[in-house]
C-alpha positions as CSV (number, residue, x, y, z in Angstrom):
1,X,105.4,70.3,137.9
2,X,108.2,70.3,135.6
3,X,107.9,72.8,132.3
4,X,109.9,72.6,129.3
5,X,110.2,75.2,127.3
6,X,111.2,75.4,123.4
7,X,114.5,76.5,124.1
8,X,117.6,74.4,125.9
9,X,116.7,75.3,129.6
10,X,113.6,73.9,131.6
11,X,111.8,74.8,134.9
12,X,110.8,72.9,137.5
13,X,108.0,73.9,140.1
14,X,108.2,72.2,142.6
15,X,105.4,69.9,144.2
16,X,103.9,71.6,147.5
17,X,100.9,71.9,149.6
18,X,97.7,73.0,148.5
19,X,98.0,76.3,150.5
20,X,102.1,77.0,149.5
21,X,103.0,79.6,146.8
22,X,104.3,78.9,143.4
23,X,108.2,78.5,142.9
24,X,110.7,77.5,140.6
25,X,114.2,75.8,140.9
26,X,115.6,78.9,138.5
27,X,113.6,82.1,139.0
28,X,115.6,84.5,136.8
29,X,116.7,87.7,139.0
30,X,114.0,90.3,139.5
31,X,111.4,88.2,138.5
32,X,108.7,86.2,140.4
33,X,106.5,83.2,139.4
34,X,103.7,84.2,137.1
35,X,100.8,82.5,139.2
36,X,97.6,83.4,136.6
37,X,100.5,81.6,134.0
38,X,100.6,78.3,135.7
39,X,97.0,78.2,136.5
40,X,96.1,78.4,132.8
41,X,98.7,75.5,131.7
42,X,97.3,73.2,134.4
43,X,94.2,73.7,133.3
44,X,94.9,73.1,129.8
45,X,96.6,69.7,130.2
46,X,94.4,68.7,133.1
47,X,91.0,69.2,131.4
48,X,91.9,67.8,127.4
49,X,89.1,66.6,125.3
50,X,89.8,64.3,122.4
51,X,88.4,65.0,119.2
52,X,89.6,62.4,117.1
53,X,92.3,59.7,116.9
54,X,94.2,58.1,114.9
55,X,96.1,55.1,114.2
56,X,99.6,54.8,115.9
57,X,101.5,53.6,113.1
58,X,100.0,57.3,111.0
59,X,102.7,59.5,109.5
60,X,101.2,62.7,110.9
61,X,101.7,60.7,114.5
62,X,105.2,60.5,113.9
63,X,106.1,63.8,112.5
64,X,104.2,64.9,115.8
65,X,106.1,63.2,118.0
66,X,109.2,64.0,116.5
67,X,108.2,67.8,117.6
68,X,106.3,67.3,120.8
69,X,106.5,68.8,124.3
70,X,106.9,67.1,127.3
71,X,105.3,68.0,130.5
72,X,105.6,65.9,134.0
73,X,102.9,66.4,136.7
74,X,103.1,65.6,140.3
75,X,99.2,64.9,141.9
76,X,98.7,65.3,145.5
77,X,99.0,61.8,146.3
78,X,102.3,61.6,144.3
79,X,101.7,60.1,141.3
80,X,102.8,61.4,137.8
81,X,101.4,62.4,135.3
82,X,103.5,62.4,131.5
83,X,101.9,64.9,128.9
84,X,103.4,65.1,125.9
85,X,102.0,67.2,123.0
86,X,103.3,67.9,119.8
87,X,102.6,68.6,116.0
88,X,104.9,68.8,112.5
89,X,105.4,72.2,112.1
90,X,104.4,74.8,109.4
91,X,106.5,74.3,106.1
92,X,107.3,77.0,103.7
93,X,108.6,75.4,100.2
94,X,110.1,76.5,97.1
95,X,107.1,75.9,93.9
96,X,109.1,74.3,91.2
97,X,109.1,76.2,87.7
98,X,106.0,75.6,86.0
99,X,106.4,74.6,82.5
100,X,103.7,75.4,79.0
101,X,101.6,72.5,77.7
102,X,104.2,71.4,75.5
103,X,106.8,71.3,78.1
104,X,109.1,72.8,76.1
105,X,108.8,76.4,76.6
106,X,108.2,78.7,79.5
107,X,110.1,78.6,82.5
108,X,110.3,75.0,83.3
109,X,112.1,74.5,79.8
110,X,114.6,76.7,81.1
111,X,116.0,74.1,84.0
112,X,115.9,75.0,87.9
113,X,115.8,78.2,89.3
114,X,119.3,78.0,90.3
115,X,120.3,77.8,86.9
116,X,118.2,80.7,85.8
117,X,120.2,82.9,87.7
118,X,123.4,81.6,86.2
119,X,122.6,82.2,82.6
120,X,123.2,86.0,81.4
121,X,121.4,87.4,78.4
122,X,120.5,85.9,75.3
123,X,123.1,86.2,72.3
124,X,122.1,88.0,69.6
125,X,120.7,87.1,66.4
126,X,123.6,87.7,63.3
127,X,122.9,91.6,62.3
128,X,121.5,92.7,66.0
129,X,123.1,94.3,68.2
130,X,123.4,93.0,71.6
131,X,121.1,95.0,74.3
132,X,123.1,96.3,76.9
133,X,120.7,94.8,79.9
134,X,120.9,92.0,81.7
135,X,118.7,89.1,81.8
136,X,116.7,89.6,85.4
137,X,116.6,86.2,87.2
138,X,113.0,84.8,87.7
139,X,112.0,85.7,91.4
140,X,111.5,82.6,93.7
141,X,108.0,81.6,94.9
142,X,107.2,79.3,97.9
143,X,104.3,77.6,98.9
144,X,103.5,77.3,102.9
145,X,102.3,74.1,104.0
146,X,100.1,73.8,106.9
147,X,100.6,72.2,110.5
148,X,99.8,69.0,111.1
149,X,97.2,67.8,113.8
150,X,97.7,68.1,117.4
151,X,98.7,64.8,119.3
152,X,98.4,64.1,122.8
153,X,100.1,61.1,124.9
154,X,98.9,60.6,128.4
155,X,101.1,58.2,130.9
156,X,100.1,57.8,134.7
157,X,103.1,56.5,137.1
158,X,100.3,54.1,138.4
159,X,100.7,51.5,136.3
160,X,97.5,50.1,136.8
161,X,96.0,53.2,135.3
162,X,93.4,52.5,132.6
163,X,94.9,55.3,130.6
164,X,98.1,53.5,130.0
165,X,96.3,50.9,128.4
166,X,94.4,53.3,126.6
167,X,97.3,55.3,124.6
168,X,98.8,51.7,123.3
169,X,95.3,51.3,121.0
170,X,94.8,54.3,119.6
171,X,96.2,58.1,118.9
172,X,94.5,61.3,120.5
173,X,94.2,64.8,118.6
174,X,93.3,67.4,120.6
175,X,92.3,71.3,119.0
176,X,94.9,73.2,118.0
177,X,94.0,76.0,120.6
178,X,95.1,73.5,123.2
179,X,98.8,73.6,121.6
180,X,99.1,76.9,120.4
181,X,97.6,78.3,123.9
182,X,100.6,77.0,125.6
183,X,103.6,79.2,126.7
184,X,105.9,79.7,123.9
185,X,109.0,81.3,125.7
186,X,110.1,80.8,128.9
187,X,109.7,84.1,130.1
188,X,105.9,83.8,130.0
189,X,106.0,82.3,133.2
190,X,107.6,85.1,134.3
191,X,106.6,88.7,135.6
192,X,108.9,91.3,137.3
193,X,108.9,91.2,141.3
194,X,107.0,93.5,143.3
195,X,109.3,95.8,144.9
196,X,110.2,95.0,148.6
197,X,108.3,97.7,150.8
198,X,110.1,100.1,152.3
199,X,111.3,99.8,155.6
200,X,108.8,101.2,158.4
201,X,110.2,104.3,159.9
202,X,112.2,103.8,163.1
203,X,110.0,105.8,166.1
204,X,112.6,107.9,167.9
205,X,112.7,107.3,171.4
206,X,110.6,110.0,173.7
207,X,112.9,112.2,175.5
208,X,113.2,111.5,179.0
209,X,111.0,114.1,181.3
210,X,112.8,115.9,183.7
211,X,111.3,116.3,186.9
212,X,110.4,119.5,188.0
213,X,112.6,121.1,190.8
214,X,111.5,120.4,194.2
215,X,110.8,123.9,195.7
């Protein structure tokens, strides 16, 4: 099994036997294979349920591919299996000035929020006196926009597969539990090794008994 994680690096576990341990190619020192880690992802991506689809030429399919996460699964009888998963992540935007009925007054009459903070105080009228405080720039909002869906690709190294055929019609969300249950860091499929046990004790050899003297 090969898993990638958000970062640069990735970690392959290696196929093996039923009965054979965990490993990875690049165990980090001091730490072991987190089995109860593994276990989990293979059964998320070996047990997914659709729950709707879409069309393949959708937006939101794009913008999910475009931040999807690729995982490559080797089957007993050696065939692969490509998952990859993905979703446009959460946005946080900047709300634009909102501006009166008229449009002429209120903070939208007074131009972006960049230029807010470049004007200083207002002059004063002829006979005032000019306040000695300065004009407080308007405080920036934002506006969080949600994630999008959660798409799922499925591609068998069989190519006579039905699935294959299957993912060129039509594409498959999933829950977003299914995404957002998966590792997020590479050192979740981690833990620290056990220690090594300590050496048995050496036995010390049994002194040697001297016969007793012949009388």
């Amino acid at each position: 099994m090969k898993f990638p994680s958000p970062r640069a690096d990735r970690f392959q576990f290696p196929g093996r036997k039923k009965e054979d341990p965990w490993t990875a190619d690049k165990t980090p020192a001091g730490q072991q294979v987190k089995v109860d880690k593994i276990a989990s992802v293979l059964t998320s991506l070996g047990s997914l349920r659709f729950s709707e689809t879409n069309d393949l030429t959708d937006a939101k399919v794009a913008a999910a591919k475009a931040n999807e996460r690729v995982f490559k699964l080797e089957t007993f009888d050696h065939k692969i299996l490509t998952v990859a998963m993905g979703r446009k992540p959460e946005e946080k935007k900047l709300k634009p000035p909102s501006a009166t009925a008229d449009g002429k007054s209120g903070p939208g009459a007074l131009g972006s929020i960049s230029d807010l903070n470049k004007k200083g105080p207002a002059e004063p009228k002829p006979g005032e006196e000019k306040k000695p405080e300065e004009a407080k720039p308007l405080a920036p909002e934002f506006e969080t926009i949600p994630a999008g869906p959660v798409f799922v690709s499925v591609a068998n190294s069989d190519a006579k597969a039905d699935i294959n055929a299957l993912m060129q019609k039509r594409a498959f969300q999933v829950s977003d539990y299914v995404f957002t249950g998966l590792p997020q860091k590479s050192d979740e499929l981690f833990e620290p090794a056990a220690p090594p046990a300590p050496p048995a004790a050496t036995p010390k050899p049994a002194e040697p008994v001297k016969p007793a003297d012949a009388k």
